[in-house]
N, C-alpha and C positions, 0 to 999 in steps of 0.2 A: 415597072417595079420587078427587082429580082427576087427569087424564093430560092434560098439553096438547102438542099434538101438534108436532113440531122436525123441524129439517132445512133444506137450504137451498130453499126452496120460491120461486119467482118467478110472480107472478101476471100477466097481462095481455089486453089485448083482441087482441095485433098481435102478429108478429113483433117490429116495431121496439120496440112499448114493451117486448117483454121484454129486448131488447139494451141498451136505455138502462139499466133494472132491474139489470141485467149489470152494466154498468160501475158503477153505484153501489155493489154489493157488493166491487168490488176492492179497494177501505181495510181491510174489515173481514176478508177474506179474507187480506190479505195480512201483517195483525196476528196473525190465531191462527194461518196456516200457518207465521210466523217462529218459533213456541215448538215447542220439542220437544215437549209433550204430544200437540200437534197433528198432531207427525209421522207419529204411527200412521195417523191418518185420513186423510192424503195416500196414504201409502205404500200402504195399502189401495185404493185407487184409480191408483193408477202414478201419483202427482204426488210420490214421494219426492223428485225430484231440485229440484222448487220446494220443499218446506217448507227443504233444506240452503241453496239460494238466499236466501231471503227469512231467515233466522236468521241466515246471514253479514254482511247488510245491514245488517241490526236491529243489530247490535254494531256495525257502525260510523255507526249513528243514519243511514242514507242511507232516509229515511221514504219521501217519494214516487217514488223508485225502486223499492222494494218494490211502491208501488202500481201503479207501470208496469209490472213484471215480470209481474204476473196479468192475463194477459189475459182476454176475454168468453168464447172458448172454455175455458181450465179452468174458468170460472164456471159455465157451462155443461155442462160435461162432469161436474161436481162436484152441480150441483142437478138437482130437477126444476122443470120449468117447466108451467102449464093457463093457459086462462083463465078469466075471472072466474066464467061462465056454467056453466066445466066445473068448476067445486069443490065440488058436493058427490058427485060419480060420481070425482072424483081422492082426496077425503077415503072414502070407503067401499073405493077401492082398496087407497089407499097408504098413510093413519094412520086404519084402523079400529080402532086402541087407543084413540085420541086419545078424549076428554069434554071437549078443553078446544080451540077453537082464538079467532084472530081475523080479523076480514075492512076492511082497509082499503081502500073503496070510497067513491067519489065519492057525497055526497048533496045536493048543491048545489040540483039543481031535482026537481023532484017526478018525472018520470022516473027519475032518479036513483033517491030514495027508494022507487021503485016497483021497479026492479031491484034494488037492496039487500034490499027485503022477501021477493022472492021467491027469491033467492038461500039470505039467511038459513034464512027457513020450509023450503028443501028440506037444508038441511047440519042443521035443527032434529030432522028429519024422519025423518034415518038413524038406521037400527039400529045400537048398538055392544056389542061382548063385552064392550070394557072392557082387551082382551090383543091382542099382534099376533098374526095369524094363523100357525097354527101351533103357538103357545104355549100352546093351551088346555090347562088341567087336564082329566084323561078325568072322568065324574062318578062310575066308583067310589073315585077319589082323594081328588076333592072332598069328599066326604062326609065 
């Protein structure tokens, strides 16, 4: 069985590129936060009074007001953000379940492709339970 690892995760080299990352995510943020299913997971985080916002909107089809509504700090507030360099010490933190992820990184010039491999080989390289931490079966259960 695969686990691939979820959540809102923003990767970047800089402050700024993960702000830019930020705002790209506010469409899609502000799409599931207009659905009630969504609402739990706001409200779990104190953004119930944005998912009732943005599901108001939604019924009256005001799209990119929704999108304006989210701003980069609940995106923020809402994801984790590393950079490129720190993922595989972010992945053995925070989705040590995970067996499955992906890493969209620049491989333009052979640098690149040199930092992508090394990247790669150390996220290759964690050990994983397979469970989040916490969740393990004791092993006279197991059995």
């Amino acid at each position: 069985m695969e686990i691939a690892e979820s959540g809102y995760l923003i990767l970047g080299d800089s402050d700024s590129e993960i702000e830019q990352k930020a705002l790209g995510m506010r469409r899609a943020l502000s799409f599931y936060g207009s659905t009630r299913t969504y609402h739990k997971v706001l409200a779990l985080h104190g953004f119930e009074e944005l998912g009732l916002k943005l599901h108001a909107l939604s019924l009256r089809g005001r799209w990119d007001e929704m999108r304006d509504t989210v701003t980069v700090d609940d995106i923020l507030a809402l994801a984790q953000t590393c950079s490129y360099d720190g993922l595989p010490e972010f992945l053995a933190e925070h989705r040590e379940y995970a067996t499955r992820t992906g890493l969209g990184l620049p491989r333009a010039t052979p640098e690149q492709q040199d930092r992508y491999r090394d990247i790669m080989g150390r996220v290759q390289a964690l050990e994983n339970p397979g469970v989040p931490r916490g969740l393990e079966m004791p092993a006279d259960v197991a059995s």
